[in-house]
C-alpha positions in Angstrom: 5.4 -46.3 17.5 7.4 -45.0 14.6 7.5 -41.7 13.6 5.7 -42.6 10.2 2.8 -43.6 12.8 3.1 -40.5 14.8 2.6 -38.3 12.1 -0.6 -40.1 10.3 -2.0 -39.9 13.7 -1.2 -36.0 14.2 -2.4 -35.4 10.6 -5.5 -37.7 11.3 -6.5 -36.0 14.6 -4.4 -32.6 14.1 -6.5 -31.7 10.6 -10.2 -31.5 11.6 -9.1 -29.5 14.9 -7.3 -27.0 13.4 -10.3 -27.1 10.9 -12.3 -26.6 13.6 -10.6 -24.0 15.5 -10.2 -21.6 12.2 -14.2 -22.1 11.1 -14.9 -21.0 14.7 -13.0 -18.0 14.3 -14.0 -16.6 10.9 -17.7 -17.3 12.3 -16.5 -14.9 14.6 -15.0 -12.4 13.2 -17.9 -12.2 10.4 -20.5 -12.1 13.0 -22.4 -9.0 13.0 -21.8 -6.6 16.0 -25.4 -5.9 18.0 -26.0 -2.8 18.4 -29.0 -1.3 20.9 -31.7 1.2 19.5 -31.0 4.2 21.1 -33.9 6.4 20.8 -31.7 9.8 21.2 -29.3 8.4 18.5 -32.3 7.6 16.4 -34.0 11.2 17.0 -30.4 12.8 16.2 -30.3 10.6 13.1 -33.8 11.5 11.4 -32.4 15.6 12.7 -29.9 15.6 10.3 -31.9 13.4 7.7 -34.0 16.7 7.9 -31.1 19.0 7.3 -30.2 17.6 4.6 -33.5 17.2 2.9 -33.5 21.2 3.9 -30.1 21.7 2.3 -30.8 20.1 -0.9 -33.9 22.3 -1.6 -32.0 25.2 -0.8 -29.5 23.8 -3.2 -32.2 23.5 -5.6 -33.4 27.3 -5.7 -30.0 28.5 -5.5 -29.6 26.5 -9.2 -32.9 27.4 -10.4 -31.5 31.0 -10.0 -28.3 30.9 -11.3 -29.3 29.3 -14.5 -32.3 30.8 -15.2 -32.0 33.1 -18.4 -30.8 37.0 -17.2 -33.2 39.6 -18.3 -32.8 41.4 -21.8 -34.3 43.9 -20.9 -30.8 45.9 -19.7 
């Protein structure tokens, strides 16, 4: 076999495998990690969900009196 030969039959056989290989791989790397539902990271979760809910309100009244008109009354 020639060397012409060899190298159609590399490129003929060689393509789809490496094809193969590097479709299998970026499948993956894409693929989604699992992750397990934890119930205390859920409960720790929805706790500083509530803070935050908390801490905007406060947030809120804190604007409501800083920008409310002063007294003219002084």
């Amino acid at each position: 076999m020639d060397i012409v030969g060899l190298a159609a039959v590399i490129l003929l056989f060689g393509t789809p495998v490496i094809a193969i290989i590097c479709g299998t791989l970026i499948v993956i790397a894409k693929r989604k990690p699992q992750y397990k539902d934890d119930p205390e990271q859920t409960k720790m979760i929805q706790e500083i969900h509530h803070g935050l809910e908390r801490m905007e309100r406060r947030i809120e009244a804190l604007e409501t009196i800083l920008y409310e008109p002063k007294n003219k009354d002084r």
